[in-house]
N, C-alpha and C positions, 0 to 999 in steps of 0.2 A: 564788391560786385565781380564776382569768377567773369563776367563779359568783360573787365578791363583789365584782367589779371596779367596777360602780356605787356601790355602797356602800361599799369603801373609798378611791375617787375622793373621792367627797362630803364625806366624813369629816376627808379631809384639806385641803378647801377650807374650811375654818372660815375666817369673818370676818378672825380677826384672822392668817390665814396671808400670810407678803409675798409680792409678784407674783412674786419669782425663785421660789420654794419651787413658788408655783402653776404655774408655767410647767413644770417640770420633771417635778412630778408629772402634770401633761395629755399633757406628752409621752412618760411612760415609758406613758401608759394607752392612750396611741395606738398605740405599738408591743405592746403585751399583745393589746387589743382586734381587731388585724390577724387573727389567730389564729381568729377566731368573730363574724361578719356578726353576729349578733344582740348577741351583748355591746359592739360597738358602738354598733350600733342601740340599747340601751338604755342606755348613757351620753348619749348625744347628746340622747335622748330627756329625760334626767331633768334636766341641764344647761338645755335649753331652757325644758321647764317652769319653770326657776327664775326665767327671763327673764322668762316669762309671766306668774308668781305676784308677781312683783315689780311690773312691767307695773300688773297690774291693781289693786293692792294704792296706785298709786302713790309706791310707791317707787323712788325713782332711783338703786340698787345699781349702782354702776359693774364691781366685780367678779362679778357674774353676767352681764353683756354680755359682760365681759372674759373669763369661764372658756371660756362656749359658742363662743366668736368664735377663742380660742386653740384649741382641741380640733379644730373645723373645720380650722382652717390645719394643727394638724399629723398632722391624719387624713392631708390632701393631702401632707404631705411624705414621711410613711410609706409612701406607696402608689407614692410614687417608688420608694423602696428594695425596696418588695417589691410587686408589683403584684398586687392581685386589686379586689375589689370594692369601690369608693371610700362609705366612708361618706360621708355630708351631701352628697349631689350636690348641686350647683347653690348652695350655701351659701357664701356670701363673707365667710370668718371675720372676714377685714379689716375689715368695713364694723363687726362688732360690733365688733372688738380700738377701731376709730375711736371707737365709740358712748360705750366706756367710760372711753375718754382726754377726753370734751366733755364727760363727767358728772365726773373726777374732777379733771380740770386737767390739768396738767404735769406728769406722774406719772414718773422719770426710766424707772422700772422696766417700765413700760406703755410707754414707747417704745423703751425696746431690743425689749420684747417686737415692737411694730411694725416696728423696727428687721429683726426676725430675719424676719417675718413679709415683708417686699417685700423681701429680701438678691434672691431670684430669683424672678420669675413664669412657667411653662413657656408659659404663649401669648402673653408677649412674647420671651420670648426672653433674659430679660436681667431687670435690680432695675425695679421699678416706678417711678413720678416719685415719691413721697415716701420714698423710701427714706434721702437723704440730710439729709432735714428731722429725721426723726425720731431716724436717727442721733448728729446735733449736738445735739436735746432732750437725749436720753440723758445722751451724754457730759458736755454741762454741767451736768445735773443730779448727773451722781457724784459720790460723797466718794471722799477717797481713801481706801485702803484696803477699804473695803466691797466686798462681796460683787459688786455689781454692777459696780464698777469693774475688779474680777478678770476678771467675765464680757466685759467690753467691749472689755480687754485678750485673752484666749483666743479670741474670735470676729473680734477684727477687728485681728490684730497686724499685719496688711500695712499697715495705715494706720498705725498706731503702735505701737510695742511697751509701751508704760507711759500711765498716763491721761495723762498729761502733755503726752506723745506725743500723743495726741490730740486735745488740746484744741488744739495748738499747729498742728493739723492743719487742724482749723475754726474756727481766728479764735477760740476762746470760753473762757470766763473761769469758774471756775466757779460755783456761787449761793450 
């Protein structure tokens, strides 16, 4: 129902949801949200607020830079796939997705997230300069088996087909 799409975004961004569950649910809301400029518009809206209320509340919520900053990014990816009216103009999700990784540390799952987030910039033409930093975070932050290491493997089997593969890929060892 796009009429609850705010609210059951939010819902499912509870505190203690992991960054992969976040990421996925932002981007299934990004493709929903393409459908009706305003139910965008009022996710982005309510997202942000949270940054704000957080902001001034001073608290230093890593995953509410992180939600609004991912939602951003894959507003922009969706409008690749289907092109109308870009939510968050002018909005550089990145710079939040960045904001939330200097509030929480070395988050392995907040850099794949940045990871996915500079894979391609359309006005460079190509992966941003951190693209390959963040990638290496990731990968040696993985366990094996975990969910994330799954995801590291299915997005990025050209580099390696198994973490392993990976890690063996960029020198790193894991933590």
């Amino acid at each position: 129902d796009l009429a609850r799409l705010a609210d059951d975004t939010l819902a499912l961004l509870a505190p203690e949801t992991p960054v992969i569950a976040r990421m996925e649910t932002l981007r299934r809301a990004a493709l929903y949200a393409q459908k009706d400029p305003r139910v965008a518009d009022e996710l982005e809206s309510r997202l942000m607020a949270r940054v704000l209320d957080a902001a001034a509340k001073g608290n230093a919520d890593a995953l509410v830079w992180f939600d609004a900053g991912y939602l951003a990014e894959s507003y922009k990816q969706a409008t690749l796939m289907s092109p109308k009216s870009r939510p968050a103009p002018g909005l550089n999700g990145y710079t939040w997705v960045s904001k939330a990784l200097a509030l929480r540390g070395n988050d392995p799952e907040m850099q794949f997230a940045a990871a996915l987030i500079t894979v391609y910039d359309v006005s460079l033409r190509g992966k941003r300069p951190n693209h390959e930093a963040h990638l290496q975070k990731a990968v040696a932050g993985a366990k094996e088996g975990s969910l994330l290491a799954r995801n590291l493997v299915d997005h990025f089997a050209s580099r390696g087909n198994t973490l392993a593969a990976l890690r063996a890929r960029f020198s790193v060892t894991s933590n």
